[in-house]
C-alpha positions in Angstrom: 84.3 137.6 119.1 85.4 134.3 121.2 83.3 133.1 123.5 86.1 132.5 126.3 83.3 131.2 129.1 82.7 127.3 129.8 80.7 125.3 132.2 82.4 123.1 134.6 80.4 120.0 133.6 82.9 120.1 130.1 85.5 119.6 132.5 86.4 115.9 132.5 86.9 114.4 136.2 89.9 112.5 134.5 91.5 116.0 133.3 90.3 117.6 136.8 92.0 114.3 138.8 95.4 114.9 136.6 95.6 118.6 136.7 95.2 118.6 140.9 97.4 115.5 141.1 100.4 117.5 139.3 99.9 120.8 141.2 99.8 118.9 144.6 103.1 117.0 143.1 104.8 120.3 142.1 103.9 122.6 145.1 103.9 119.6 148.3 100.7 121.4 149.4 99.0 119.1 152.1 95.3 118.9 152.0 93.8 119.4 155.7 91.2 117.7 157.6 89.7 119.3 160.1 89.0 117.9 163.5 85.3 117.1 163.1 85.9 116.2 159.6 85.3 112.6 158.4 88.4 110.5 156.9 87.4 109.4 153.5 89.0 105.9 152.7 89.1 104.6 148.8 88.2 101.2 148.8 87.5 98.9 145.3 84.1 97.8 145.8 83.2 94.1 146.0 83.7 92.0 149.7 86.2 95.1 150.7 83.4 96.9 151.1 82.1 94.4 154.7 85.9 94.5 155.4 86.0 98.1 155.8 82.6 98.6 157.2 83.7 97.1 160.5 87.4 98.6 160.3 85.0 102.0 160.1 82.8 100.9 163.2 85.8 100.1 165.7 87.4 103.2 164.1 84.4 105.2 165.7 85.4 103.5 169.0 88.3 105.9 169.1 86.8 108.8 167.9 87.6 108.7 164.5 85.0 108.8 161.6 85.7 107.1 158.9 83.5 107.5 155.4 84.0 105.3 152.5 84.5 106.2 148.7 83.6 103.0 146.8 86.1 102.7 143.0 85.2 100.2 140.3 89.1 99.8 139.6 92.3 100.0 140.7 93.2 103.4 138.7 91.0 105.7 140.1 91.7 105.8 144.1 95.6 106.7 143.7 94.1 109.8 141.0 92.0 110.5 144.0 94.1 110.5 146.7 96.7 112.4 144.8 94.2 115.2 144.0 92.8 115.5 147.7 89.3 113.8 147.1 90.1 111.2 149.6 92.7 111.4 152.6 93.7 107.5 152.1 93.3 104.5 150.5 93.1 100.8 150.4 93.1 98.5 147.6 96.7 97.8 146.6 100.6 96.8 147.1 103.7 98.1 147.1 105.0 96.8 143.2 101.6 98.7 141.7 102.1 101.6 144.1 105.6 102.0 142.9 104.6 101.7 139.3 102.1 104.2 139.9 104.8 106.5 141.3 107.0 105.9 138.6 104.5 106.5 135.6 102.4 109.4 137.5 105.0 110.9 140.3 102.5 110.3 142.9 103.6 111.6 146.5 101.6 108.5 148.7 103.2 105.8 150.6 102.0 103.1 152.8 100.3 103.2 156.4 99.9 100.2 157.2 99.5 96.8 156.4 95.9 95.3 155.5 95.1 92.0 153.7 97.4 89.8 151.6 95.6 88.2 149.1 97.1 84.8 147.4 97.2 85.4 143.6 96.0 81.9 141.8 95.9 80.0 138.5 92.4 78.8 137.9 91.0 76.6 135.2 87.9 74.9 133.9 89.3 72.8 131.6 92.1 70.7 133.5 92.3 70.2 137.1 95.9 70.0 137.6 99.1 71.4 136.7 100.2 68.5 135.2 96.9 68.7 132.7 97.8 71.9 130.8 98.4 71.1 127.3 101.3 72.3 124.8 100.0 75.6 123.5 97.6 76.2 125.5 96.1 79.9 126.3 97.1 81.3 129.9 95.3 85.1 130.7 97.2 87.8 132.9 96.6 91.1 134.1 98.0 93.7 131.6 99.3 96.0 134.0 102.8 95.7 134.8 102.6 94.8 138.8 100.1 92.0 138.7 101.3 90.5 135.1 105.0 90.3 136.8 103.4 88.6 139.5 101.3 86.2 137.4 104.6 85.4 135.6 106.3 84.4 138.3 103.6 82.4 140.0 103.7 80.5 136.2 108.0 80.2 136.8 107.4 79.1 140.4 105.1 76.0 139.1 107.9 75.1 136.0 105.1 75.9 133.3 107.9 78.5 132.1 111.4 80.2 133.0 112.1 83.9 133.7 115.8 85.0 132.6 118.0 86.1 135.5 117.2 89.2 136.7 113.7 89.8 136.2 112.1 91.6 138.9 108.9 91.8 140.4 107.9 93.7 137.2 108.7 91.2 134.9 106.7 91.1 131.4 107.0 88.5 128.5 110.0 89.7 127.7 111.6 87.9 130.5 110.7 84.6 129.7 113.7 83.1 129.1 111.9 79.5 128.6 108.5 78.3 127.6 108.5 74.4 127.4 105.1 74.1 126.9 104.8 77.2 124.1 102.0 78.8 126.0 100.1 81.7 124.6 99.9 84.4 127.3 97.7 86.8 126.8 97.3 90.0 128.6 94.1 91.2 129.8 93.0 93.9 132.2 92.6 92.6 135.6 89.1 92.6 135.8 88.3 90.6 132.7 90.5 87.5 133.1 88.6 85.6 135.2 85.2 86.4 133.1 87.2 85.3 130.2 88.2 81.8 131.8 85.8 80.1 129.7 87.5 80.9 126.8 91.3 80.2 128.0 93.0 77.1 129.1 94.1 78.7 132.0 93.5 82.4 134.0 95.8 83.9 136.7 93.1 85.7 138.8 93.6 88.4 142.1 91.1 87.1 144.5 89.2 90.1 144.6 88.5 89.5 140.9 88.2 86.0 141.2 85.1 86.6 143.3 83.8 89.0 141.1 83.7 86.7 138.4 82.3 84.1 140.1 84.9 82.0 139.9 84.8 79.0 142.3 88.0 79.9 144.1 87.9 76.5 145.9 87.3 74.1 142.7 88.8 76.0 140.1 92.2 76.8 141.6 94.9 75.1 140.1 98.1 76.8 141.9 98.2 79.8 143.8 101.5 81.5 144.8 103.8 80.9 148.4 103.1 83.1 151.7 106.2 83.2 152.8 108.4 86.7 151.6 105.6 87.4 149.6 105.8 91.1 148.7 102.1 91.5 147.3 100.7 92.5 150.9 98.0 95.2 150.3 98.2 98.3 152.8 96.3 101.6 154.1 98.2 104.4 151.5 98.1 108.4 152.3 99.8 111.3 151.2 103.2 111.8 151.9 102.5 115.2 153.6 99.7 113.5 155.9 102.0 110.2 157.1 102.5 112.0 160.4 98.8 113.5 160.9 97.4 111.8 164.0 94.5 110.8 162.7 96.5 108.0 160.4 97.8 105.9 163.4 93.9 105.1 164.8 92.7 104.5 161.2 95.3 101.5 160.9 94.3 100.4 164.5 91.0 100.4 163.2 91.9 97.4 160.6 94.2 95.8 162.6 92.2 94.1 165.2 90.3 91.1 165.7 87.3 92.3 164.9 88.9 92.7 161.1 90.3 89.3 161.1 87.2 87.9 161.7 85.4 90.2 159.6 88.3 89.3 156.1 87.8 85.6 157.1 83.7 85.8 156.6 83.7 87.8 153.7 86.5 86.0 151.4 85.4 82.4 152.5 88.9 82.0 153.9 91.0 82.8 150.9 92.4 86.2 152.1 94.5 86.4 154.8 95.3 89.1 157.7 99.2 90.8 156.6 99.9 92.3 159.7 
């Protein structure tokens, strides 16, 4: 006869994460928070971490309590979200959100609007643009929203051409011209900038920069325009929760003065306010 019992624990979280993720897509059910209940934020851990501990102590200041859910990568607090673990999160922009969507039907949108952090071309081998050699090996983030945007930071500085058309999305595909013959190659985000050693050049989210001890300072070669720049990170929630009132006085608690200060201590000046 079949044994038909199992233990939880042989439940992976992944398969868990996916399997509430889809009924909360299929059935709209909103996941409620009680009065007295803390707001759990998703944050990617690393100098966010400072960031968000002040955003949580002036978010106290208006009666809100705010708890923090630390991720070691940019997958995991969208599954999380999704699945009701967390009531928001705050780690990422609007082209990875809307990939996200697309690939996983995800029902979150933005809050409001956090950091904006400049994405940059760092090297240890040549100190200019003008130094990078015929051939040589540029590393991007694999996944589709930061490697378009590492693409066109590399079009914007006439190291290569995108064909017409090519969105925010763009991958190798789209390059319509490469002078130089570089050899991109796609890593995941958080390895670039350890891998710098080994490439002519790395395109590097600040975050991740720091992280690998990159000297962001000294080691940046280009870094990509302000203005129009769509890569501004936000506060994401559920769809269903957009309205709750507890959603409005957790974006007032990042966007103060406080924070500002707070962003400019902790990232040295390289990340910026985007509100």
């Amino acid at each position: 006869m079949t044994n038909n019992r199992f233990s939880f624990s042989q439940i992976s979280r992944r398969t868990l994460l996916g399997t509430l993720a889809v009924a909360t897509a299929v059935f709209g059910s909103a996941v409620s928070v009680r009065a007295d209940e803390p707001i759990k934020v998703g944050i990617v851990a690393g100098e966010d971490e400072t960031v968000w501990a002040v955003a949580a102590q002036e978010a106290a200041k208006n009666g809100l309590t705010v708890e923090l859910v630390v991720f070691s990568d940019y997958v995991q607090p969208n599954e999380a979200l999704a699945a009701g673990e967390i009531q928001a999160n705050a780690f990422q922009h609007l082209p990875y959100l809307e990939a996200q969507i697309q690939q996983h039907r995800y029902e979150i949108e933005p809050a409001g609007y956090t950091l904006v952090q400049p994405i940059g071309l760092y090297s240890r081998k040549h100190a200019s643009l003008a130094d990078i050699p015929d051939g040589a090996s540029i590393g991007i983030p694999n996944d589709p929203s930061n490697g378009g945007r590492a693409l066109h930071l590399l079009a914007a500085n006439d190291l290569l051409t995108l064909r017409d058309g090519a969105g925010v999305l763009a991958t190798a595909i789209d390059i319509a011209e490469n002078p130089k013959n570089l050899q991109i190659r796609e890593l995941d985000a958080g390895i670039v900038g350890r891998s710098l050693d080994d490439l002519d050049a790395g395109i590097v989210n600040t975050d991740w920069a720091f992280k690998s001890g990159i000297d962001v300072e000294k080691e940046r070669i280009a870094q990509e325009n302000l203005p129009g720049n769509p890569y501004r990170n936000f506060i994401a929630v559920r769809t269903s929760d957009k309205d709750q009132p507890w959603v409005a006085k957790l974006v007032a608690a990042y966007q103060n003065d406080a924070v500002k200060e707070a962003l400019a201590t902790a990232y040295k000046g390289t990340t910026l306010p985007a509100w």
